[in-house]
N, C-alpha and C positions, 0 to 999 in steps of 0.2 A: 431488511434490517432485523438485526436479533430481538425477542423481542426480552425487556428488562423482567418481565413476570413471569417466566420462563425459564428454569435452570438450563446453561449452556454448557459446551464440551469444546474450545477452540483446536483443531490438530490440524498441524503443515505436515505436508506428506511430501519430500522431498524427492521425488519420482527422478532423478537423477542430478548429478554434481557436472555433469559434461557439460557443456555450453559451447553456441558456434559465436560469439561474442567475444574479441576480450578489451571490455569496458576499462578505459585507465583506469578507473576509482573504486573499483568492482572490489570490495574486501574478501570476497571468495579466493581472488586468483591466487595468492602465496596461502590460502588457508585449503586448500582441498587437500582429499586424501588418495578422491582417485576421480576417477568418470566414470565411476560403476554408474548404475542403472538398475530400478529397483525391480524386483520381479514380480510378477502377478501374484505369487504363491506368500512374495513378502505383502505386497500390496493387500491379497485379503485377509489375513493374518492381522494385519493393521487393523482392519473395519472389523474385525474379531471383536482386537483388544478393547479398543473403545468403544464400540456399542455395546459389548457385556458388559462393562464399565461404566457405562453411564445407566446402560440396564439398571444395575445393581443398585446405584447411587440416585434414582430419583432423577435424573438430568433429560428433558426433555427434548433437548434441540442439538444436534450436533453439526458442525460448519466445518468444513475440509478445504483447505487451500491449497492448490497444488503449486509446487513450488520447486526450483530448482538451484542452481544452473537455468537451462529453459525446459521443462518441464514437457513441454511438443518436442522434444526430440522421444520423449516415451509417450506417445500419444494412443498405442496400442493398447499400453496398461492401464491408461488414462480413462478411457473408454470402458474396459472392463470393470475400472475399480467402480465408475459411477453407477453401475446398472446394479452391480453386487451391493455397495451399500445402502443404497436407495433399497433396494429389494430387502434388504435386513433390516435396515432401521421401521421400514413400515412393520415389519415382524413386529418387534418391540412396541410399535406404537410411538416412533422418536421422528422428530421433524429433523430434515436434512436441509444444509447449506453447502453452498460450494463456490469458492471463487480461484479466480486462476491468476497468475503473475508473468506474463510473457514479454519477452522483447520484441514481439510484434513484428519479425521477419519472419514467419512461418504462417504459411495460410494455405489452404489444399479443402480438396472436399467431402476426406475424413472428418477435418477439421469443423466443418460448417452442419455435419451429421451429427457431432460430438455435442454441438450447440444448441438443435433444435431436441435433443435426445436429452438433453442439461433442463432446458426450459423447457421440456415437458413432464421431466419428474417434476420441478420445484417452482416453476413459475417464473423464476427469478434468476437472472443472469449476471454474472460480477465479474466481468475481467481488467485487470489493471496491464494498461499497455508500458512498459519500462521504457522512456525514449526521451530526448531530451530538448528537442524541439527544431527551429532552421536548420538546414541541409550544413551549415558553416560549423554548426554545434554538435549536431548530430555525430558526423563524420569522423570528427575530431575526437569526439569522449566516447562512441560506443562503435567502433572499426569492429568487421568482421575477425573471426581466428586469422584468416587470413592478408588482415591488415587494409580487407575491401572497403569502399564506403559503404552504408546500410541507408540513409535517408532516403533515397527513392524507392526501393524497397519497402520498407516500413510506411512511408505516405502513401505507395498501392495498396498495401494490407489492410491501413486503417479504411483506406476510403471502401474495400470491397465490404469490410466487417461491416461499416456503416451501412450500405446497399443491401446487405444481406439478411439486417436484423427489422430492416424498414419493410422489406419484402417477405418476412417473414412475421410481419405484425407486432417483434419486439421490440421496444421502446430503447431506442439507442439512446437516449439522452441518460437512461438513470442504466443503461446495461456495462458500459465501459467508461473507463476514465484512462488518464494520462498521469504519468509519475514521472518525473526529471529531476537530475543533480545539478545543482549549479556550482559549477566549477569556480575557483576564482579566475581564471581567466577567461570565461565565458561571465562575469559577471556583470558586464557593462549592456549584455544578450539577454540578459532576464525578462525585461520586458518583451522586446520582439517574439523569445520563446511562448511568452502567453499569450500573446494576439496573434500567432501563427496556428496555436492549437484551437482558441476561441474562431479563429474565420474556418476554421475544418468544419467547428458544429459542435466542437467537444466541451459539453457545459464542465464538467468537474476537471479542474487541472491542478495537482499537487507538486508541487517544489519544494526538496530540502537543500540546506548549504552541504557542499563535500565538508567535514573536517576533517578527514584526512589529511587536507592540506595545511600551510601555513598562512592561516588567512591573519592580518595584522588591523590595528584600530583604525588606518587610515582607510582600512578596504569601506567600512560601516558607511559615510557620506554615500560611495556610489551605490549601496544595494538600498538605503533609505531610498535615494533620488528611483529608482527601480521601481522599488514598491509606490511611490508617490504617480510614477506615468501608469500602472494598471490601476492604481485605485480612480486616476483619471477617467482611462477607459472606460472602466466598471462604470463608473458616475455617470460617464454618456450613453452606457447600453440602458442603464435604468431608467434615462432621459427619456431616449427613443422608442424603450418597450412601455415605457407608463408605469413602471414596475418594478419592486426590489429584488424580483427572482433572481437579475444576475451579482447582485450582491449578496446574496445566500450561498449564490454556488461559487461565489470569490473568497467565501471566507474563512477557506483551510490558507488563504493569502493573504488577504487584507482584513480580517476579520477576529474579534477574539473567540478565544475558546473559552469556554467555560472551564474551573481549576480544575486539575485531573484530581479522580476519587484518592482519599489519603490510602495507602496498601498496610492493612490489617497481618498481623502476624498469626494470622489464624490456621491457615493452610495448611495441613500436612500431606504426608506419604498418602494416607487415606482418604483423601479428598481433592483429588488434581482435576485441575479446570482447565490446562491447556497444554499443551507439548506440540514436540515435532519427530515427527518418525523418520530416519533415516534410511537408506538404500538396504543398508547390511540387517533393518528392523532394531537397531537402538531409537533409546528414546532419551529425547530431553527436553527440556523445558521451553524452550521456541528454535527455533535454526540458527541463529547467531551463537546462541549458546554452542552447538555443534561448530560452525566456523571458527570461534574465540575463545570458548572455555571447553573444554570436555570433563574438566572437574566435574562438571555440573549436572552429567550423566544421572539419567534416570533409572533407566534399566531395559529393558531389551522387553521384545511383542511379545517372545515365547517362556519367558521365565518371568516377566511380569517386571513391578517396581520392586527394586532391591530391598528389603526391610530395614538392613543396617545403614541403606543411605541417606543421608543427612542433607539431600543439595537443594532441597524444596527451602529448608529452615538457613542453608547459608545463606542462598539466594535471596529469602526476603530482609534477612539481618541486613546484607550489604545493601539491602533498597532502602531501608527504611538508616543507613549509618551514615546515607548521603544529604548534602542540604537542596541537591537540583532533582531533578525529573525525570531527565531522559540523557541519555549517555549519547554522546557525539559517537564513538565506534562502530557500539553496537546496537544503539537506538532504542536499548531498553534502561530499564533502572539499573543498574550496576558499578561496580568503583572501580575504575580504571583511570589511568592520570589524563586525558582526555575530558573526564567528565566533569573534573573542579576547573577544566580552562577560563581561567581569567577572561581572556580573548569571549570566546563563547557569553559571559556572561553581559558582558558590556553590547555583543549584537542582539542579545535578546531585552535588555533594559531600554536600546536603540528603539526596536521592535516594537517594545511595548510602546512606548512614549507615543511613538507613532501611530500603532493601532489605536490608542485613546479618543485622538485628533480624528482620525478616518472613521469612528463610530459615530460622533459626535456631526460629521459631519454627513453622514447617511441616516442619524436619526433625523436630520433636520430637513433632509430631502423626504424621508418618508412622511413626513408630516405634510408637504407640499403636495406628494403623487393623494394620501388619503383624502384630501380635499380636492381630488379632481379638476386639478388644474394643469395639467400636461399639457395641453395647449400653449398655453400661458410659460410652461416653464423652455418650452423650445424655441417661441419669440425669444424670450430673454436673454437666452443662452445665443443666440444666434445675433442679437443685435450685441453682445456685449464679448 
């Protein structure tokens, strides 16, 4: 975890646009420019930009995402970039992060060298598996290029990651997680998709709705009724375990968040906190911006940030001209017709209503486990 008393540097390094996936929902696929493939010479160039730049700026910590397309299709540059910027940032005296975003069909023993070689700069291992859960779901929303199914595949992969990071003394529980879309036609699968990841072993599992699609008012009942059988579930692991751990780690799903920080119009040209470097070394402001806006251009590794560009200052203008939070498209703050959906706002008031209830009702269990009565609550539950 970053830590807050720490000035940070966020940069997605998009180590290529090619992908052997093509994900219905995938918003890259009508938005690419090509399948380039970033080079090592862009790649270090990159860890140049930003660790003299954070150099410069006071910023202590710098976290690099690698990100693509899939990202192990460059897994050569991959390897490279980490050894190079670890070895620079300690120059500096700058703490390194690094997490990865894979579709989870790619596993070799490059792979598992890149790993042990990751957690022994940093300690700390972050990869987010892209996958979306039962073989019936899977199949359907994330077909290989070539139209293959991928679940069996990807259930190998995970279960080896898992074997590999236990036998190699890393804590799989906090080293990987799982990310899935929920389709509207998979939405009635919501549930089964999390109790198929939870019986894998995999504590953190995240779920967003597609909006891409045309989801209507009448969908909201089935994905409440959804959310109500894992808040179930969750209820009985905390039962079983004597413990609210699995309600901690339920609660990017069943759980509230705390209100997102208000975004300050502070920012300028002269003080960037986060970007995405692209294949050709442009920059901008995270990777969506690159798939959806390229107004929003920052400026390139070798000529730096543009002086005369303005897109730090539009970008928070249209954050802060909005009345929601986070953009259905492109999942960040920005104004696209998407982001005032009516629809959208009625499943998250849904949402809410209902997280209220499901807190309410796991404060009242925690109050039972901190009285040391688990015994007592598994009769109960069992006779009733």
């Amino acid at each position: 975890m970053i830590s807050d008393t720490i000035p940070h540097f966020l940069c997605e390094l998009i180590l290529t646009e090619d992908c052997n996936l093509r994900c219905k929902y995938c918003y890259e696929n009508a938005n690419r420019c090509s399948n380039s493939y970033m080079s090592f010479d862009i790649a270090k160039k990159s860890a140049d930009f930003v660790l003299d730049y954070a150099f410069n700026h006071g910023i202590g910590f710098v976290v690099w995402t690698f990100f693509g397309g899939e990202p192990l299709l460059n897994l050569d540059v991959m390897v490279k970039f980490l050894h190079y910027a670890v070895d620079k940032a300690n120059q500096y005296g700058i703490k390194s992060g690094f997490s990865l975003i894979t579709n989870g069909t790619i596993y070799n023993k490059q792979y598992e060298e890149f790993i042990l070689d990751w957690y022994k700069a940093t300690k700390k291992v972050n990869i987010q598996i892209s996958t979306d859960g039962i073989p019936e779901v899977q199949d359907k929303n994330r077909a290989s290029i070539n139209g293959q199914p991928t679940s069996g595949t990807v259930l190998n992969n995970i279960l080896k990651l898992k074997a590999f990071l236990e036998q190699n003394h890393i804590d799989y529980k906090s080293s990987f997680h799982t990310h899935s879309i929920i389709t509207k036609d998979a939405i009635s699968k919501f549930f089964l998709n999390y109790k198929y990841f939870r019986q894998l072993g995999i504590n953190h599992v995240e779920f967003m709705l597609s909006y891409n699609e045309a989801w209507e008012e009448s969908d909201i009942p089935e994905y409440i009724e959804q959310l109500s059988l894992i808040a179930d579930y969750v209820y009985g692991e905390c039962i079983e375990a004597c413990s609210l751990i699995p309600y901690e780690n339920a609660r990017l799903i069943i759980g509230l968040k705390p209100p997102a920080p208000i975004i300050e119009n502070k920012r300028t040209i002269r003080r960037l906190e986060e970007c995405a470097i692209v294949p050709n070394g442009d920059i901008y402001s995270f990777e969506n911006m690159y798939f959806h806006n390229r107004n929003f251009k920052l400026g390139n590794i070798f000529d730096g940030i543009i002086e005369s560009n303005n897109s730090i200052k539009t970008f928070l203008d249209a954050c802060q001209s909005s009345n929601d939070t986070t953009c259905f498209q492109c999942g960040r703050n920005m104004e696209c017709d998407k982001y005032k959906n009516l629809i959208r706002f009625k499943y998250n008031e849904a949402k809410k209503a209902f997280l209220i209830e499901t807190k309410k009702r796991f404060d009242k269990l925690s109050g039972k486990l901190n009285y040391n009565k688990c015994n007592e609550l598994k009769v109960f539950n069992a006779i009733n």
